[in-house]
C-alpha positions as CSV (number, residue, x, y, z in Angstrom):
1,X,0.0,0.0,0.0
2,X,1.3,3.4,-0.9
3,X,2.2,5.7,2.4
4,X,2.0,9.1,1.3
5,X,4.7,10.2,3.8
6,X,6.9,7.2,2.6
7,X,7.0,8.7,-0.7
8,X,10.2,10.6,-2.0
9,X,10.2,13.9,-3.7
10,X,13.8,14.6,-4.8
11,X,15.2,11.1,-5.7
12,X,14.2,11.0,-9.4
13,X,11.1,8.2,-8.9
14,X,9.8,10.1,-12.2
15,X,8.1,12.5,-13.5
16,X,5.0,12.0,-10.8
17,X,7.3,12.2,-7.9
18,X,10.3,14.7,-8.7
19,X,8.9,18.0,-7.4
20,X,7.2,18.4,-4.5
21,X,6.2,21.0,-2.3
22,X,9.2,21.5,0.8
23,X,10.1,23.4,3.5
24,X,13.4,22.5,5.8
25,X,11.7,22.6,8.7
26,X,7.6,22.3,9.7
27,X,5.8,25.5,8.8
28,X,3.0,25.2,11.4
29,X,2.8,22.7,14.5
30,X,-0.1,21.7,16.4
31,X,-1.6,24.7,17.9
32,X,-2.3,25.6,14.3
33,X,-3.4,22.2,13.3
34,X,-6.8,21.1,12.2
35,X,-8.5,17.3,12.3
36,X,-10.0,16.6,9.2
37,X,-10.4,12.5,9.9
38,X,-12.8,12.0,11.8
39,X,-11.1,8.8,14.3
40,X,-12.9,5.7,13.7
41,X,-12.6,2.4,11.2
42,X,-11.1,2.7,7.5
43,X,-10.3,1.0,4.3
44,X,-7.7,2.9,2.3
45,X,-6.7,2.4,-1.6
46,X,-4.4,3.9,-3.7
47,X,-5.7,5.4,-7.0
48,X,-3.3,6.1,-9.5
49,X,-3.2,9.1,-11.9
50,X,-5.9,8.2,-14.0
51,X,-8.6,7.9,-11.3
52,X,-7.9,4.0,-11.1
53,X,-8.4,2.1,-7.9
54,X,-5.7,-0.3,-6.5
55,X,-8.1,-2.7,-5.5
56,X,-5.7,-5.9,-4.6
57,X,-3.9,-4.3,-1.9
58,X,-6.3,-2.3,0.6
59,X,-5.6,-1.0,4.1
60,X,-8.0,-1.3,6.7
61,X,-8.0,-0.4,10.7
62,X,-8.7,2.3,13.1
63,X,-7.3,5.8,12.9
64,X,-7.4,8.5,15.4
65,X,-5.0,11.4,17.0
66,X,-2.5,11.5,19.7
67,X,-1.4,14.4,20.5
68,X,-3.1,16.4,17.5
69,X,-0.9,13.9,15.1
70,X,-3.2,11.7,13.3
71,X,-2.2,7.3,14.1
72,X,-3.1,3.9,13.5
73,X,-1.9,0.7,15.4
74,X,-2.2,-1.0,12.3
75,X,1.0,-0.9,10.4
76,X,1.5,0.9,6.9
77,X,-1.5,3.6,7.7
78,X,-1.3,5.9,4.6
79,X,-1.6,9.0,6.6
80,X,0.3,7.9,9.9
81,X,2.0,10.9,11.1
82,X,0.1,13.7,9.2
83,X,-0.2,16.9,11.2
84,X,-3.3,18.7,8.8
85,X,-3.7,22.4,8.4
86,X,-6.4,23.9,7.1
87,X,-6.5,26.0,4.0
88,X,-10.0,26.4,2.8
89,X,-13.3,24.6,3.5
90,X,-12.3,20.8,3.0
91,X,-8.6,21.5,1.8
92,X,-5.6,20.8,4.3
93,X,-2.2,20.8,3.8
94,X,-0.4,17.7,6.0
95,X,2.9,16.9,6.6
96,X,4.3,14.0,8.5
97,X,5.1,15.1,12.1
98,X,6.6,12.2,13.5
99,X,9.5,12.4,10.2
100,X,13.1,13.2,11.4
101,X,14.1,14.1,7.9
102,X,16.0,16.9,7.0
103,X,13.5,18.6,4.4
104,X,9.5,18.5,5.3
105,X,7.3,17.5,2.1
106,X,3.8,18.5,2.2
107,X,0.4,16.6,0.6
108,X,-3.0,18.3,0.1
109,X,-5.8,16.3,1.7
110,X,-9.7,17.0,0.5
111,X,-12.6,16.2,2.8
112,X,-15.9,14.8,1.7
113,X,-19.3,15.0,3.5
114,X,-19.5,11.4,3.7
115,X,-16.3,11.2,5.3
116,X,-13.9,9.9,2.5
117,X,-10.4,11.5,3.2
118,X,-7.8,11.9,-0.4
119,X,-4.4,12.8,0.2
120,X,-2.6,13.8,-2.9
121,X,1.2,14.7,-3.3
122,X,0.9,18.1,-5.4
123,X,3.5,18.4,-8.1
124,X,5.6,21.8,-8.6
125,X,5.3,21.6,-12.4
126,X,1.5,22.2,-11.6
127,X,2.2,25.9,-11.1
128,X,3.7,27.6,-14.3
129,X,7.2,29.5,-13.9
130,X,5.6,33.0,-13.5
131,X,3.3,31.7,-10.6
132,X,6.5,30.2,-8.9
133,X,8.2,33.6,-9.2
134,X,5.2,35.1,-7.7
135,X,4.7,33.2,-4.8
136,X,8.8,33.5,-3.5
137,X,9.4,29.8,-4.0
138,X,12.5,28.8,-4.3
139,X,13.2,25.9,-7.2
140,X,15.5,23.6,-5.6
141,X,18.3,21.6,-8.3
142,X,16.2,18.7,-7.9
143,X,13.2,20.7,-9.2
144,X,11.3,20.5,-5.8
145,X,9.6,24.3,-4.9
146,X,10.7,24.9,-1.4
147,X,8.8,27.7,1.1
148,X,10.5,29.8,3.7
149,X,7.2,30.4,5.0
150,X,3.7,29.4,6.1
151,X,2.0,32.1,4.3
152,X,3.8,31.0,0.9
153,X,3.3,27.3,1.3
154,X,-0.6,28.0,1.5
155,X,-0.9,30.2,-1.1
156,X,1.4,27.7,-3.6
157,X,-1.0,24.9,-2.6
158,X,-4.1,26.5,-3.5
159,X,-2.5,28.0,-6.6
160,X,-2.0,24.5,-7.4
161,X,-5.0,23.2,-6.8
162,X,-6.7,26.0,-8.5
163,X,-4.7,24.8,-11.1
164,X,-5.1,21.6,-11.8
165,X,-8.6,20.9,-10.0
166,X,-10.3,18.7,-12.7
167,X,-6.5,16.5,-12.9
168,X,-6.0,15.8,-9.2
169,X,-6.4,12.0,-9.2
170,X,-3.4,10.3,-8.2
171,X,-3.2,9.6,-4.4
172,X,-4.4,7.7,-1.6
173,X,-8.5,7.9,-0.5
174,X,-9.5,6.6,2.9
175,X,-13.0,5.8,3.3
176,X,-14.9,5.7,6.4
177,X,-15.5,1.7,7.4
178,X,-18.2,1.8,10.2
């Protein structure tokens, strides 16, 4: 099963995962977290990018938060770790908390009413060169668009999604099992 947070933005896995959105150290912590899941029982499935579900290899168990951080004793939990922000209505930024790495990678996560949860790993060559300029990212050699700043990282994600609305397929979804 895919982990979002297990995914690599700078090593070159191709074109899908060579430029994320970074930061070298978290932009927010938990007093400016939100919690979009709502704790309780799951199934999760990876879709690829063209809307496909990865229906041989589902995770299932029960997710909730410790210490604002969202976690699941059952191993491989797509989202383990994610500390959610909220930028808009049902559109959070996450990041994995509980990383030690030395550059933060961010994921936008949509909300549904019925509870379904997708976690997407937005792509830098979503926004076009003028945008980037715009916005103060900073293009790293590996192609990833780094932000110094809260305020810039939230603003480059919704650009992005703005952007490429109708293409954002690719990800993990998590729906609500009870």
């Amino acid at each position: 099963m895919l982990n979002v947070f297990r995914i690599t933005c700078v090593l070159g896995l191709g074109a899908l995962l060579s430029a994320c959105f970074t930061s070298d150290e978290p932009l927010y912590d938990v007093s400016m977290s939100s919690q979009p899941v709502a704790p309780g029982h799951y199934i999760a499935y990876e879709i690829d990018e063209d809307g496909e579900y990865d229906l041989d290899e589902p995770w299932e168990g029960d997710v909730s938060y410790v210490d604002g951080i969202l976690h699941s004793d059952t191993e491989n939990m797509p989202l383990e770790g994610a500390l959610f922000r909220q930028l808009s209505g049902d559109i959070h930024a996450a990041f994995n908390a509980t990383d030690d790495g030395d550059t933060v990678s961010y994921i936008v996560v949509f909300t549904y009413p019925d509870g379904r949860v997708f976690g997407h790993l937005p792509q830098c060559e979503g926004l076009t060169d003028e945008q980037v300029d715009l916005l103060g990212l900073i293009v790293e050699d590996h192609g990833t668009c780094k932000a110094e700043n809260l305020a810039t990282l939230e603003e480059a994600l919704m650009t992005y999604v703005s952007n490429n609305h109708e293409d954002i397929r690719g990800g993990v979804v998590l729906f609500p099992a009870d």
